[in-house]
N, C-alpha and C positions, 0 to 999 in steps of 0.2 A: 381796259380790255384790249389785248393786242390783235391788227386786225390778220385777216390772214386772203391769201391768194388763190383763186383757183387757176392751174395750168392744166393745159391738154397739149396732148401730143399729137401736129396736125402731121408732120414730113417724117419719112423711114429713117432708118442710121444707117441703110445700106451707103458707103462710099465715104462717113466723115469719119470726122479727124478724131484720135483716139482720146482729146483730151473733150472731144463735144459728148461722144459715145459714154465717158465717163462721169461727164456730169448731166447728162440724161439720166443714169443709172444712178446719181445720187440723188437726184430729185425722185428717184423713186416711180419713175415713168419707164414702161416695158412694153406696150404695145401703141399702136395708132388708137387715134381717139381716145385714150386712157384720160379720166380726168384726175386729179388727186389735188387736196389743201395743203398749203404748205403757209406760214406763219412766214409775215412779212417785215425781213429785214435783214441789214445791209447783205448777209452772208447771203439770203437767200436770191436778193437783187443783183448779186454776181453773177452767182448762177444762172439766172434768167438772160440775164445779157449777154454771158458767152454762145447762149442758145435761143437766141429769141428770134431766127431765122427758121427751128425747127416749132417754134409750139408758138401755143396762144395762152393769154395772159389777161386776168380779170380781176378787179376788185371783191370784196364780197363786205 
């Protein structure tokens, strides 16, 4: 069973950089406090880490 991630988006996108704005938006995250699963591996661990200034990040 793969496991998977809950992120939330704690910080706005007013002001970042258009490659952070972009992969907020592929994470599938659109407002503050949004939470969504996302299924954890390497591709998604990039993702988090180009943006892990903006959201929070949890096992499940």
């Amino acid at each position: 069973m793969a496991k998977t991630l809950k992120v939330k988006l704690v910080r706005s996108l007013i002001g970042r950089l258009p490659k952070q704005k972009k992969t907020i938006e592929a994470l599938g995250l659109k407002k503050i406090g949004q939470v969504i699963e996302i299924q954890d591996n390497p591709q998604s661990r990039g993702m988090i880490e180009v943006v892990k200034h903006m959201i929070e990040v949890s096992e499940m």
